[in-house]
N, C-alpha and C positions, 0 to 999 in steps of 0.2 A: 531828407527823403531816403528812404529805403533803399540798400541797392542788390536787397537779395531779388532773384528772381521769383515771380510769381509762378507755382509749377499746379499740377494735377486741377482739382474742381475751382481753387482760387485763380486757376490763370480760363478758366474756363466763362466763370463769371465778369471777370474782368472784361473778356472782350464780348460776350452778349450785352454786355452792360455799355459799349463804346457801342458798339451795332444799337442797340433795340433803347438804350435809357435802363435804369435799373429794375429790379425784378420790383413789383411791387406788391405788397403785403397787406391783407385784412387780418384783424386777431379778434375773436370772439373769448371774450374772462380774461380778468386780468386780477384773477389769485395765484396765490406765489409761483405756481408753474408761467401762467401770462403775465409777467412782470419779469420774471428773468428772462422771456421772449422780448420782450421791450427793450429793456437793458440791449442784451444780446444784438438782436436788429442794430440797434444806432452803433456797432462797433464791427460788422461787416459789410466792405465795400460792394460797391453796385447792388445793395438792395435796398430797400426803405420802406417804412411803416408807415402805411398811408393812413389808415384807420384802425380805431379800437372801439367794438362794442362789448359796453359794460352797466351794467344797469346800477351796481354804485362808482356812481362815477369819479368819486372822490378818491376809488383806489384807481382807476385808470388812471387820471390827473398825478396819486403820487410815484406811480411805475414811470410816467412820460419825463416828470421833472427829476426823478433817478438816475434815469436814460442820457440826463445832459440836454435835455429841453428845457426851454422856458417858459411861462406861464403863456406868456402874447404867441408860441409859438401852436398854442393847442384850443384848438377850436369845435367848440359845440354844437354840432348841430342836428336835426332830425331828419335830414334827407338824401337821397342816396346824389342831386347835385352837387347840396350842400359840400359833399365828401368830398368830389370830384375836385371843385373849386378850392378846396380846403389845400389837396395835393396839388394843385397846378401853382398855388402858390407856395409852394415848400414848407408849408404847417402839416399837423398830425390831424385829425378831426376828429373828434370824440363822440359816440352816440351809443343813447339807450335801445336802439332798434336795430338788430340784427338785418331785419331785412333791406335797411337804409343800406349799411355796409355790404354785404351781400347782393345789394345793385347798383353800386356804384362802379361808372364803365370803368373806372383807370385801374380798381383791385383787379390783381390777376390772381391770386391765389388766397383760398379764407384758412387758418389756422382756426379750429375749436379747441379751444384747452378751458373749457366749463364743467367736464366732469360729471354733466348729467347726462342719463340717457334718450331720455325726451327733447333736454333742447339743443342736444347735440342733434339730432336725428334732424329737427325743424330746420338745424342752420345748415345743414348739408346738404339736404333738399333744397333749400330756397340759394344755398351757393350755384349748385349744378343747374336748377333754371335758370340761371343767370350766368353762365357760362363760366364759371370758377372752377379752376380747382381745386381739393379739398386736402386739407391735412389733418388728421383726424388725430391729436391728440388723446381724445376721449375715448379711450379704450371700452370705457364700459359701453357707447354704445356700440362699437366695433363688433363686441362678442354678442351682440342681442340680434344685430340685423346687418351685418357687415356684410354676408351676400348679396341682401338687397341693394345697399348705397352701392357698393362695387358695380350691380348691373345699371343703375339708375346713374352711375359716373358714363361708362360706356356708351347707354343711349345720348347724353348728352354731348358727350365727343371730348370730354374732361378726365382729369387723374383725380381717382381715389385713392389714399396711400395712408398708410399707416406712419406715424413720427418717425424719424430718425433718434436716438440718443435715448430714446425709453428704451427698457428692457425689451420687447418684443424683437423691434425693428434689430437691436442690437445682436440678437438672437441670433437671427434670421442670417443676418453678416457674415457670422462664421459659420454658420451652416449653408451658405453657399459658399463658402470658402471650402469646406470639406466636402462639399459634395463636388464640384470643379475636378479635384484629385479623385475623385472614384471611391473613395472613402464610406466605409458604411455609419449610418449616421445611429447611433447606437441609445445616447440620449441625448437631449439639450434643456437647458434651465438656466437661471438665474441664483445667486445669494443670496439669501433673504436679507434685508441691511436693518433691517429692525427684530427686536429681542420676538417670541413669537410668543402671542397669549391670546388664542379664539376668544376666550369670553371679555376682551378687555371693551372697555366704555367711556367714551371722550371725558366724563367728569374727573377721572383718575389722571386724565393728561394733560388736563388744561396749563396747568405750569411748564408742561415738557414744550409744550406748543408754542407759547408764548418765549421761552428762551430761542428758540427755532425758528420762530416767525412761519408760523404754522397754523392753520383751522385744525382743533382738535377733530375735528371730526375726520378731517383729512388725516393724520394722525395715526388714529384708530383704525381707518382703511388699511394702513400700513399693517399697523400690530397686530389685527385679528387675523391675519389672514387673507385675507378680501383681493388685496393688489395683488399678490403673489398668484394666487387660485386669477384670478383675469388675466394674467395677463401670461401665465401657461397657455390656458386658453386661449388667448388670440394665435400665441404661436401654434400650439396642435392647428387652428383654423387655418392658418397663412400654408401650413406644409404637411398637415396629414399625420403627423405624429400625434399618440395619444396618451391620456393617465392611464400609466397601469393598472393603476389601483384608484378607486373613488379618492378621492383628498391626495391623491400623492403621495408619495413616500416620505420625502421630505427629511432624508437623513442625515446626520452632525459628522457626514462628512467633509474633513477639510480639506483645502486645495490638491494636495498631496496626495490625497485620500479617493477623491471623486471616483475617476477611470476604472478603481477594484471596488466600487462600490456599488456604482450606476452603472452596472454591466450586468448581463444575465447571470443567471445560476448558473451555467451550464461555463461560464466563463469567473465563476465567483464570487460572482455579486447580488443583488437582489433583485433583479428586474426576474419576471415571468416571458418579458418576448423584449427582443428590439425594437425600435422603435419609439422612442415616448419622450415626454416633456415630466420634469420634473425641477425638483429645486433642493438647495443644500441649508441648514443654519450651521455648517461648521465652520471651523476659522479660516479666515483667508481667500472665502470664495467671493463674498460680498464685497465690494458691492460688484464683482465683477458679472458676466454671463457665461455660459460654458457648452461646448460641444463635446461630448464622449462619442470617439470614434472608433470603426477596427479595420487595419490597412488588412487588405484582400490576400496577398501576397506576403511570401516570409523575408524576400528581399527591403520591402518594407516596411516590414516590420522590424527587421534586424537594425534600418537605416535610421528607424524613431526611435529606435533604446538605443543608437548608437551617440542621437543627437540631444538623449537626455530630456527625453521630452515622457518618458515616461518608462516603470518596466514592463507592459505591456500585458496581453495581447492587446488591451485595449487604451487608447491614450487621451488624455483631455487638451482639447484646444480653449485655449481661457481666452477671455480679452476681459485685462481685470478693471476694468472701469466701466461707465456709462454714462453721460452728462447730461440725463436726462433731457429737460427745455433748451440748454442750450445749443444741442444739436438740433432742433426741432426746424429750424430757418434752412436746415439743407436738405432737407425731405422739399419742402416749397419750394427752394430755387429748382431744385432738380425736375418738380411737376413742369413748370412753367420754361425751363430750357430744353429739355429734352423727353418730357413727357412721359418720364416714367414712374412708375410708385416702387417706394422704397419696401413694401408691406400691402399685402392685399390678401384677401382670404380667398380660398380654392372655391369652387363652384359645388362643391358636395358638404352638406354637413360633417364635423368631425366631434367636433369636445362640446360642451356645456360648462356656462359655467351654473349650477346650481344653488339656492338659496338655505340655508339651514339656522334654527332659532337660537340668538344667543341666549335668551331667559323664556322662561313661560310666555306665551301666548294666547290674548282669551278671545272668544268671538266679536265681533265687531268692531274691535283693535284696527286703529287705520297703520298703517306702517310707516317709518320714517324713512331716513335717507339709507347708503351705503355710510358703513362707519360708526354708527349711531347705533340704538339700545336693542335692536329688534333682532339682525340679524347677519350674518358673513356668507362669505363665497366659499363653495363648494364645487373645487372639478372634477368633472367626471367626463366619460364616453359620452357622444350623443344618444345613443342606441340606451345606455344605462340609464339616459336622464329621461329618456323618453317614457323607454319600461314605466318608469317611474313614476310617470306623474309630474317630476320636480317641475317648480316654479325656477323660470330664468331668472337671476340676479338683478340683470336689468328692469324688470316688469314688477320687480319688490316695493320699490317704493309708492306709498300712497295705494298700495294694494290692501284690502279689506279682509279680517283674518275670521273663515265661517267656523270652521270648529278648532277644539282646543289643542297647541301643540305647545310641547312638551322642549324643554332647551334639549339642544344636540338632535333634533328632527328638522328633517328637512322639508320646506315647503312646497307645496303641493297644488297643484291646481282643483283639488278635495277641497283641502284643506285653506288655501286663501282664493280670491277673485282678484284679477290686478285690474287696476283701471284701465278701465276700455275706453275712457274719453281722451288716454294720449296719445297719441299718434306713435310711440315707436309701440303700444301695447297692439294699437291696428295693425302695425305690417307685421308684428312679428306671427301675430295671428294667422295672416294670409303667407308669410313664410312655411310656418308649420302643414299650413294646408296642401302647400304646394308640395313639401316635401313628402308627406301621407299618400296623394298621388303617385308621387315620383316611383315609392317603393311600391304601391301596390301595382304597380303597370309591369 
């Protein structure tokens, strides 16, 4: 036995967990990000993995018995009893039906790490009817309709939140770290951890992927672009900061480098105003996330080049890591003890993320996934994506393409139809309307 003390959020769980039983856990996908949740889960105390919906189930099964399960301890079945009875007896329950999971009484909190935006949207809806709380791994759907789940968490009396340990959430961290101190928050972004090539195409990756134990296509998300552009975007949504420039600046600034880089002109650097999200490919930033600050005052400023933290005016606060999934279980303990979200998007439109062609496009071209041959993520303002026309990221897939564009054009609600028969293509519909009112009032 252990005989450090248990201190901060672990000494926290520990006793909700002697009070109340431990937190209990639904995961919706269990690709590689929902798998090293699995893993993760069976290796923090007072919590447990009561179910996993996955519709090939044979990769749930190998995430469970990864985890330090056993075959007799995983149990299949289709209904949200089924699940219940599955947890009263200390098994894991495995189902193809999100909504079995999603109503079963004893889940207290649903994890989506499926990555689409449609049926991330379904499982977050059908969580919150059923009284869950939601951890929204799925960033992509975050940035299409994340105002909406947000109020649709509210009316139900539940926590919407953004992951803990993704870039966003991470973001978010040290910018209220810096904002706390009074600190002007100058820029915030991420590393980019993969080499960057917009036109790249899963067939080119598929061996990368496979050394990596990786979906090329997930892969490609990475390499074109796509994750980087979303998930700016979720943070401009979370706090009001925006792209300065359509696609970001996106400079080979290194760590050392950031502060005189990502600061305005008027201070050295490149930005046109304070304020905004951006991101680095120079050495040493990745994989970490970064705030670019300027202290108000020259005592404090004197106090930060005194503590080497940078030569100033303006200074980078780093946190050079981010553990992705595996921080993901503390965003849900924290919904379910003390009800708050790690990550939520502000009540006013901010960013977009837009859609743009990686190769020619002909008419009646259906479209594939994010990642895959058709197209990447483009940030921009909302007001610019508006102007614009652009087609949301989210609303790409399985969108229908009427006239001909051109690679490096951006799609277009001209130029493609997204399907109307998905449900997040529905709300985001009546989002935009709502918001069209908003301003014209």
């Amino acid at each position: 036995m252990s005989l450090i003390t248990k201190v901060g959020l672990a000494a926290e769980i520990a006793a909700y967990a002697e009070r109340n039983g431990p937190v209990t856990i639904g995961l919706a996908g269990a690709g590689q990000m929902g798998t090293d949740i699995v893993v993760q889960l069976a290796l923090i105390p007072g919590v447990r993995l009561g179910a996993v919906s996955e519709v090939r189930g044979e990769a749930a099964v190998e995430a469970l018995l990864m985890s330090g399960r056993s075959r007799a301890d995983i149990v299949e079945v289709s209904s949200a009893t089924a699940i219940d009875a599955a947890i009263e007896s200390g098994r894991v329950a495995l189902t193809g039906d999100y909504k079995a999971l999603c109503g079963a009484g004893l889940i207290d909190v649903v994890i989506d790490a499926t990555g689409n935006p449609n049926i991330g949207t379904e499982i977050a809806l059908n969580a919150m009817a059923n009284g869950k709380h939601v951890v929204m791994l799925n960033v992509e759907a975050d940035i299409t309709i994340g105002r909406f789940l947000k109020e649709e968490a509210r009316k139900a009396g539940v926590v919407y939140t953004g992951a803990a340990g993704d870039e966003p959430a991470a973001t978010l961290e040290i910018i209220g770290f810096a904002q706390s101190l009074g600190f002007e928050i100058v820029a915030a972004g991420k590393g980019k951890n993969n080499p960057l090539k917009f036109d790249a195409m899963p067939d080119a990756y598929e061996e990368e992927a496979r050394r990596r134990n990786m979906n090329a296509r997930m892969l490609v998300e990475f390499v074109d672009g796509s994750k980087t552009m979303i998930e700016m975007v979720a943070v401009a949504n979370a706090t009001g900061l925006v792209p300065d420039v359509p696609g970001m600046h996106g400079p080979a600034a290194t760590r050392e480098e950031l502060a005189q880089v990502l600061c305005t002109k008027e201070d050295g650097g490149i930005l046109s105003r304070s304020g905004v999200v951006d991101y680095s490919i120079g050495k040493g930033v990745a994989p970490g996330v970064f705030c670019v600050v300027k202290p108000r005052h020259p005592r404090v400023l004197e106090r930060m080049t005194d503590l080497k933290v940078g030569p100033g005016p303006c200074y980078t606060i780093l946190r050079p890591y981010h553990l992705t999934s595996l921080e993901v279980p503390l965003s849900a303990i924290r919904s379910v003890m003390s009800r708050r979200p790690d990550m939520e998007p502000v009540d006013r439109p901010v960013a977009e993320c837009a859609a743009v062609a990686k190769r020619d496009l002909t008419p009646g071209q259906t479209l594939g996934k994010i990642g895959e041959y058709d197209y990447r993520g483009f940030a921009m303002t909302w007001e610019g994506a508006r102007d614009g026309g652009a087609l949301p990221l989210g609303l790409a897939e399985r969108a229908r393409v009427l006239r001909p564009i051109k690679a490096g054009e951006r799609l277009t609600y001209e130029n493609c139809a997204p399907d109307d028969s998905l449900l997040v293509t529905q709300i985001r519909r009546r989002l935009d309307q709502s918001d069209a009112r908003f301003l014209a009032a």
